[in-house]
N, C-alpha and C positions, 0 to 999 in steps of 0.2 A: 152603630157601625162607623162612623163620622167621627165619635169622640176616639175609635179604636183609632183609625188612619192618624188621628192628627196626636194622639199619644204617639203612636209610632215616629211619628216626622220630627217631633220635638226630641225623643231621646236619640234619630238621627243626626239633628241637625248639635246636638247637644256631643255625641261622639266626633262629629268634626271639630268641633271648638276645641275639646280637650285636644286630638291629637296638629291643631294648629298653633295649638299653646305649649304643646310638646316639640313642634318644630321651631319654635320663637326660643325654645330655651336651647335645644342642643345647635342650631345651626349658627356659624360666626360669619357669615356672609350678611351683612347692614340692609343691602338689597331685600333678601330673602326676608329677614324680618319685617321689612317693615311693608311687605305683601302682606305678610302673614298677623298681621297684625291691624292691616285693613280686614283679614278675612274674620279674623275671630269678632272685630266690630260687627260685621253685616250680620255673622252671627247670631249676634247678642242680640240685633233689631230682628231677627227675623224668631226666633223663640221670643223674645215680646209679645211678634203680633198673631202668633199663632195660642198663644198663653191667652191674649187678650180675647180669644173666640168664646173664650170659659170665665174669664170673670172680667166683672166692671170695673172699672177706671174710669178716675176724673179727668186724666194726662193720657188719654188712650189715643187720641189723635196728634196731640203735641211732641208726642217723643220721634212718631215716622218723621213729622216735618223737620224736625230739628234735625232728625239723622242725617236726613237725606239732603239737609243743607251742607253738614259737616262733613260729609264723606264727597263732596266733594273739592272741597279747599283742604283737608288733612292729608289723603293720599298724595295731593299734588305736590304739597309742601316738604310734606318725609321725602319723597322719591329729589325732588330738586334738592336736597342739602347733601342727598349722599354722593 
């Protein structure tokens, strides 16, 4: 039951990234991209760590830390240049 819910929540979380990746292409608003461009990030770290529930890694803890360093000085950065 466990491995169903958390199938389910990956090909969720997996339908947002495409259609956030679909707004990063057709929208021409810099702003809007580069939201949407943090969201497909979080994304990607959050199918990692739900991926990682199911198989072993060496880098299984190293990737959250890193993320969670970098999302905060990237958004900050895009949003101040535009």
């Amino acid at each position: 039951m466990f491995t169903t819910v958390m199938q389910v929540c990956i090909i969720v979380m997996a339908v947002s990234l495409l259609v956030s990746l679909a707004g990063v292409i057709l929208t021409k608003d810099e702003l809007s991209r580069a939201v949407m461009a943090d969201v497909i990030f979080y994304s990607m770290i959050a199918i990692f760590l739900v991926w990682r529930l199911f198989n072993t890694s060496a880098i299984a803890y190293e990737i959250p830390l890193l993320a969670g360093l970098v999302c905060g000085v990237i958004p900050t950065i895009s949003m101040a240049r535009i």
